[in-house]
N, C-alpha and C positions, 0 to 999 in steps of 0.2 A: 380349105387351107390348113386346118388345125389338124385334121385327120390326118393331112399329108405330113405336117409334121411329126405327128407323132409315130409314125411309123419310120419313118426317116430314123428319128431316135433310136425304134426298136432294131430297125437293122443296124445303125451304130453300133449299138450295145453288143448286138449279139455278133458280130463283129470282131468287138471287142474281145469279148466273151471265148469266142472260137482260136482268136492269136494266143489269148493267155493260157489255153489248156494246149493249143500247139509248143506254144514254148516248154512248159510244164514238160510233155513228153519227150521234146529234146533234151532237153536237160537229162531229166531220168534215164534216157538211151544212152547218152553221151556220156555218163558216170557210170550204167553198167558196161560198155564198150572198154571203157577206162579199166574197171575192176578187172574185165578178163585179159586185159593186154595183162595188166601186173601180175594176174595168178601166172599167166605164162610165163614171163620171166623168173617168176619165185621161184615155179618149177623145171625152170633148163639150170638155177641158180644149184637147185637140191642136186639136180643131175652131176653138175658139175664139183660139187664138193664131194658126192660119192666118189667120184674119180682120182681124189688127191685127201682121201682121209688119211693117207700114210706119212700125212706133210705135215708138220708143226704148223709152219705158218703158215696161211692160203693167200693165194695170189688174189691181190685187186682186182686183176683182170677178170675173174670169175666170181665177181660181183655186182654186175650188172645196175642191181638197183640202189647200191651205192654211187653207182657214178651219177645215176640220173638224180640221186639227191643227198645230198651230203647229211641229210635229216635223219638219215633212215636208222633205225636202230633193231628191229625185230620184224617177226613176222607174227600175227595174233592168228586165232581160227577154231571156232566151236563145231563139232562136227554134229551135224544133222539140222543147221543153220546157216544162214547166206553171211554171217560172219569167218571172214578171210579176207586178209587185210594186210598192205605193211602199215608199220607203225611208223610215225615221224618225235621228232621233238626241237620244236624251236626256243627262241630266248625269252618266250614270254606263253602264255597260255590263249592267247588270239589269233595267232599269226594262220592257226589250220585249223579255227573255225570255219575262214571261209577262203579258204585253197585247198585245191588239192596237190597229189604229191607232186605235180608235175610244176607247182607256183601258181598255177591260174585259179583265178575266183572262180570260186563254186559256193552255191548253198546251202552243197553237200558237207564243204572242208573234207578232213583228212581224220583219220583215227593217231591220235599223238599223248604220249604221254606228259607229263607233267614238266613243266618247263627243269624243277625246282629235283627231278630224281637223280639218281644216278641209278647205271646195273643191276647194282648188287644191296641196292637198299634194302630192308627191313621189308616196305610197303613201297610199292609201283602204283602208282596212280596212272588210269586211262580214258580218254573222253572220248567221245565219237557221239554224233547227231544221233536223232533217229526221227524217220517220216515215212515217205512212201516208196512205196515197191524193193521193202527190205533191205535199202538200202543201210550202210556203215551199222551204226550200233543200233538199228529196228528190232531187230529180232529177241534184242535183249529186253524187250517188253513181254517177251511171250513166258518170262520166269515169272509173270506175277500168276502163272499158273501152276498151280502144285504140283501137278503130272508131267509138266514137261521140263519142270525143275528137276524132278526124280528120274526122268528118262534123257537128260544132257548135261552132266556132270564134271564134263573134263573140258577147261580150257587148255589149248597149246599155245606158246608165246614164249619166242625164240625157241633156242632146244630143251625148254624144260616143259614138265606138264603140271598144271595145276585140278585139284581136287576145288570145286565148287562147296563154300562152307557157308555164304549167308546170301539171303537177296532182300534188300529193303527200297520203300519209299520213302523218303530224304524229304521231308522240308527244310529247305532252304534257310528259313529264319531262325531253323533251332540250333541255338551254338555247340552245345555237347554234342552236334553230331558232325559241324563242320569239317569235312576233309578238305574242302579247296581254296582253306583260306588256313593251312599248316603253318607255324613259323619256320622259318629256316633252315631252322635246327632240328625239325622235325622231333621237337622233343616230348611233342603229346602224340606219337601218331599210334601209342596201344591203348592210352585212353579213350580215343574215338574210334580207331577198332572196336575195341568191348564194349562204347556206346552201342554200335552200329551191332554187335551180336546178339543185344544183351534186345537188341527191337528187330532182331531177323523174325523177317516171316513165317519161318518153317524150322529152322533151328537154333538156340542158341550154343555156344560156345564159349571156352575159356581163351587168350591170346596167347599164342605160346612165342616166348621173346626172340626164341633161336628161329622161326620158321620164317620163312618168305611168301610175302602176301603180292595181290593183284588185286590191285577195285576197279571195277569197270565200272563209268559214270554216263547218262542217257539224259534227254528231257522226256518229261512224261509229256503225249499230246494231251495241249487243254487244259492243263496245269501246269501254268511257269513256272508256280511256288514247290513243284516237286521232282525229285528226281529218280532215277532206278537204280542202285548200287548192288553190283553183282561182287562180291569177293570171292577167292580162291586161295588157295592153301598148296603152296608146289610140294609135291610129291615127293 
């Protein structure tokens, strides 16, 4: 009787075991399915603004993934990395943690900037996950290697291009380096800039006032207490 039990269990388990890595892989199909419907859109969206670059204004209508989310504000994309992406921004920094662009829960969320940005700010702030199968911001873990920091250099995000100028790991409890808890006013954000230069991995730098920055924000796997902060420098 005991024996039977116990095996009873094992097949429970492994069961168990078998649904949880099924879903897992749903999931993960279901988000890359998701990513390539959007890249297609992005790209009938390119098409279509080639067609009326003669137009001051551009018609709505040939903004596709405006309409399916009133969030949208850019498009992100590191070339020679499974980063390409739109970008969202909601009223608060949670809302696309765990949605994606389309609203629905994901554990993926959504890559979104900062509730607290606007445009044409100084410094853009960007978050996006990172887990498995290169999914959202994953691939931004492959900067904590020196070579492949020196051989992918250029983010794109919206129509401007950015020069990559630092990449750090972030502990979280250290206030000189806090970028996601800015006041309002954003009135320290070259002081934590030049913290975050002054502890780049591969370079430092001086903050220059006129230029426009990008920090892309990750978790490190297996380390809550740290994060990956890729900064750029637009061109």
């Amino acid at each position: 009787m005991k024996r039977k039990l116990i095996i009873l269990c094992l097949m429970i388990l492994c069961f168990a075991s078998f649904y949880k890595w099924v879903s897992i892989k749903q999931r993960q199909q279901g988000a890359i399915k998701m990513k390539e419907e959007l890249i297609s859109i992005h790209q009938q969206e390119l098409r279509n603004l080639e067609e009326v670059t003669e137009q001051i204004d551009v018609p709505e209508e040939i903004k596709p993934l405006n309409e399916i989310n009133n969030d949208y504000v850019g498009w992100i994309r590191i070339e020679g990395t499974e980063i390409d992406y739109p970008v969202t921004q909601a009223r608060n920094n949670e809302y696309y943690l765990w949605n994606d662009f389309y609203g629905n829960y994901s554990i993926y969320g959504n890559i979104f900037m900062d509730y607290r940005n606007a445009i044409d700010d100084h410094l853009i702030i960007i978050y996006g996950h990172s887990g498995s199968e290169r999914l959202m911001f994953t691939d931004l873990l492959q900067y904590e290697d020196q070579s492949f920091f020196q051989e992918h250099q250029t983010i794109e995000f919206m129509e401007g291009s950015y020069q990559i100028c630092s990449v750090n790991i972030v502990d979280v409890n250290k206030e000189q380096l806090n970028y996601w808890d800015l006041p309002n006013d954003w009135s320290l954000t070259d002081d934590i800039l030049q913290n975050l230069f002054n502890e780049s991995l591969y370079q430092q730098q001086t903050v220059d006032p006129e230029a426009k920055y990008i920090l892309l924000s990750t978790c490190v796997p297996n380390r809550s207490d740290q994060r990956l902060v890729v900064i750029a420098e637009k061109k």
